[in-house]
N, C-alpha and C positions, 0 to 999 in steps of 0.2 A: 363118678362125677360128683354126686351127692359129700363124697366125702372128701373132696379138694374144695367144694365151697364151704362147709360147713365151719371150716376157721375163719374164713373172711368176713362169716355173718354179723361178729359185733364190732367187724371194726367197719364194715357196709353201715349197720345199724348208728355206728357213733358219727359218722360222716352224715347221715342224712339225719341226723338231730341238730347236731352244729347248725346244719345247713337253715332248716326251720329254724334256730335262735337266731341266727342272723338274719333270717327276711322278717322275723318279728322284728328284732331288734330297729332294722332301718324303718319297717314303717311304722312302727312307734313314736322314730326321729321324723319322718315325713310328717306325721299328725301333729307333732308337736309344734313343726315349725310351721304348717299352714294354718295354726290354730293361733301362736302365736303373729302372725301377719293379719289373720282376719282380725285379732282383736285388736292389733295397731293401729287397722284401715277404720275400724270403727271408734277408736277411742280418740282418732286423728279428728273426727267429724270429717273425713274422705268421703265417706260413701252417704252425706245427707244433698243432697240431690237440689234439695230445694235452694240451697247458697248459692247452686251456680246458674240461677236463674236468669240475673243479670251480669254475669262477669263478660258475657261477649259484647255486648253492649258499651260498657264501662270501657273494656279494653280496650274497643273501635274507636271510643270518643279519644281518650287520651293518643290514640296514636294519632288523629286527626288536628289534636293538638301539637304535637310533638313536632309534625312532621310541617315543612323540610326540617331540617339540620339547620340551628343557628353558627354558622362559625365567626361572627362577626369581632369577637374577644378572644379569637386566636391566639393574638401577642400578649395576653395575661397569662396564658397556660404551660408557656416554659418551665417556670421556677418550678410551680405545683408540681407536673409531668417529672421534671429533674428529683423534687422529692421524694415521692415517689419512688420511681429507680433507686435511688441512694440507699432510701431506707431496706427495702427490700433485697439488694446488691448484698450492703453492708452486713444488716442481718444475717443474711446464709452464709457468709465468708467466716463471722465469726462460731455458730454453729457448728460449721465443722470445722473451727479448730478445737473446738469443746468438747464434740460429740464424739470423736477418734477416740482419745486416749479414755474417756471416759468408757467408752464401747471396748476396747482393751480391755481394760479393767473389768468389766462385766462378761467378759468370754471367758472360753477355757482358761487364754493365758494366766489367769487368775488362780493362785490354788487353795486362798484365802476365802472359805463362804462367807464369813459375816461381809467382809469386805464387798464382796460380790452381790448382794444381799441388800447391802444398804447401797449402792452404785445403781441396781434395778431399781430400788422405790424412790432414788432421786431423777431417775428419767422416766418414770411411769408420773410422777406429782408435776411435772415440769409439761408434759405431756398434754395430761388428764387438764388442766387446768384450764376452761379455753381462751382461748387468743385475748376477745375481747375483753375479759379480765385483765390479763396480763396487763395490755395496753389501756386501760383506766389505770391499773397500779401504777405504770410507771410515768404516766400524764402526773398523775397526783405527786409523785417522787421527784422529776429532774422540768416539772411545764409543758408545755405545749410543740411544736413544732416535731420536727422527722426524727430529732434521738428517741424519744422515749418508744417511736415507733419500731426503731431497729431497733433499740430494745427488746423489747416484747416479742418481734419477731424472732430474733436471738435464742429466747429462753425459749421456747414454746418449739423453735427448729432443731435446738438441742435435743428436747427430751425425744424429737423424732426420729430425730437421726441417729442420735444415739443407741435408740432400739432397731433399727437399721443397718446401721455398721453391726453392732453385735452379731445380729444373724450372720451377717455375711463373712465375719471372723468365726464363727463356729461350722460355718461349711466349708472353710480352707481344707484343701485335701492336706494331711501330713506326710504320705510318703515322698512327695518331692524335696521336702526339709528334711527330714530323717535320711533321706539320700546324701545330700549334702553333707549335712555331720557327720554323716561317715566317713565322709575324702579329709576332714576336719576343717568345713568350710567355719567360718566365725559366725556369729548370730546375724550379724548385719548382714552378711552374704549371703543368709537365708532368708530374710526377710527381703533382699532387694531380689533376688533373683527365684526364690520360691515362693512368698506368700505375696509380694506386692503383685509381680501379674498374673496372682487371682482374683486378688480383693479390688484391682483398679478400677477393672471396665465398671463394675456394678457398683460402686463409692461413688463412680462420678454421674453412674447414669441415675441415683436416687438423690445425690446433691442438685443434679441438676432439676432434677425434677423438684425439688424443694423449692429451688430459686425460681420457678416457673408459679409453683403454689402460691410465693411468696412476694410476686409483683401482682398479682392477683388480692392476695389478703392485706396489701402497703393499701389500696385502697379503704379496706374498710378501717384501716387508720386511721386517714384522715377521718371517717365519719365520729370518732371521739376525740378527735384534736391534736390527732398529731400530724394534721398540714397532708400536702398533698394532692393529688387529682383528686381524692375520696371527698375531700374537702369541698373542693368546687360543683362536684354532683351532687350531694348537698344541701349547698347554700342555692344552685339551681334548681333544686327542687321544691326545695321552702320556698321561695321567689316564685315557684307554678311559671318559670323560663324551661317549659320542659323540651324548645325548641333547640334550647342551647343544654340544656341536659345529654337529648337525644347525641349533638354534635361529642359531647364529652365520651362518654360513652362507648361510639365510635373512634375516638381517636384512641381511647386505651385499650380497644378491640384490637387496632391496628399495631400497639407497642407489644402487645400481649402474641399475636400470630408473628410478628419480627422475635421477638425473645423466642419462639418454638421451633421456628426456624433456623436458628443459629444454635439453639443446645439440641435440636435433631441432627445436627453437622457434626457437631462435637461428639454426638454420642457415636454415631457411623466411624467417628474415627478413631475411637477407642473399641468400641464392639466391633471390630470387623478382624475377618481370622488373621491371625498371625503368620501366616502361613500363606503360601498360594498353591492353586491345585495345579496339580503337574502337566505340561503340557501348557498352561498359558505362560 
């Protein structure tokens, strides 16, 4: 017996060494990261105690003001509301015409590094950049009102998307296409019938979620001038109309659960199996 284990001893031996580097190893990363979060919470001023002395108080008052809901200026808030949507709409539409090919370009399909290379640090800088910059930039470049807004939203949906699509072009499974070129389908016949329905469901369900991000962030548009609902929250909250605030507020709640609505339909109707199970 002795001499049937005695071979196994250093590879027993190398296995429970491994084993110890790796429980080092992760609670190394454990300490790391609760080390770095306590010093976030402290460096945030989160955890001084003494600020939130009065925040319920402060809050009770303003909601006291706020409340009811002014809706009296209803019929002013079409245009704004339509803003809004537009810009936001418009935005994410042109994104991803941008962000595909560019995401192309930065996948596999690419066999060019440099190329590949510089296509990454153009949607990492387009990314990185944030929003509210972009949208000062482009106030100062093309004025005031909803373009410079889809603008802004534009370039900033690009560098996300962009990095988005990428991924999801680098997990195309390839044997479905390599199957194909083997009957000698054409490239188009591969890509319509082997890579598109992979890449669909997940293209439209991270567009769509962009365009959900993105009637969300048309808001804080308007807070630097590019028109809007953002706009009119605002200008009601400089005024201290936190009654008709409160109402605004509300009603973009309301466009905001309708938009999630409608792209949770759409997504159900691209994510759902291709297929039905036997028997129904």
């Amino acid at each position: 017996m002795t001499a049937i284990l005695q071979p196994a001893a250093p590879e027993l031996v190398a296995v429970l060494g491994e084993r110890r580097r790796s429980r080092r190893s992760r609670a190394l990363w454990i300490a790391l990261g609760l080390f770095t979060v306590g010093l976030s919470l402290y460096l945030s001023d989160l955890l001084n105690y003494v600020r939130y002395g009065d925040a319920v108080r402060t809050i009770t008052t303003l909601l006291k003001d706020a409340l009811p809901p002014d809706f009296t200026r209803w019929r002013h808030w079409g245009k704004p509301l339509r803003d809004t949507l537009s810009m936001s709409t418009a935005g994410t539409a042109i994104a991803c015409l941008f962000a595909m090919p560019l995401a192309a370009l930065n996948s596999g399909v690419t066999r060019v590094p440099w190329l590949r290379g510089t296509i990454a640090m153009v949607l990492n800088v387009l990314r990185s950049i944030p929003l509210v910059v972009w949208g000062i930039a482009c106030v100062a470049a093309v004025g005031f009102g909803p373009l410079p807004g889809a603008i802004a939203l534009a370039v900033h949906s690009t560098g996300m998307l962009g990095k988005f699509y990428s991924e999801i072009l680098e997990h195309v499974d390839p044997a479905p296409g390599n199957a194909l070129r083997s009957q000698g389908v054409s490239r188009l016949g591969v890509l319509r019938f082997a890579v598109l329905p992979q890449i669909l469901p997940r293209v439209m369900d991270v567009s769509l979620y962009r365009w959900e991000h993105n009637v969300r962030a048309a808001t804080l548009m308007g807070v630097i001038g590019a028109g809007g609902i953002g706009l009119e929250i605002m200008t009601a909250f400089q005024l201290f109309e936190y009654r008709e605030a409160i109402a605004l507020i509300l009603v973009l709640l309301v466009v905001v659960t309708v938009i999630n609505s409608i792209s949770g339909r759409v997504r159900k109707r691209f994510l759902k199996p291709t297929t039905e199970p036997a028997g129904s």
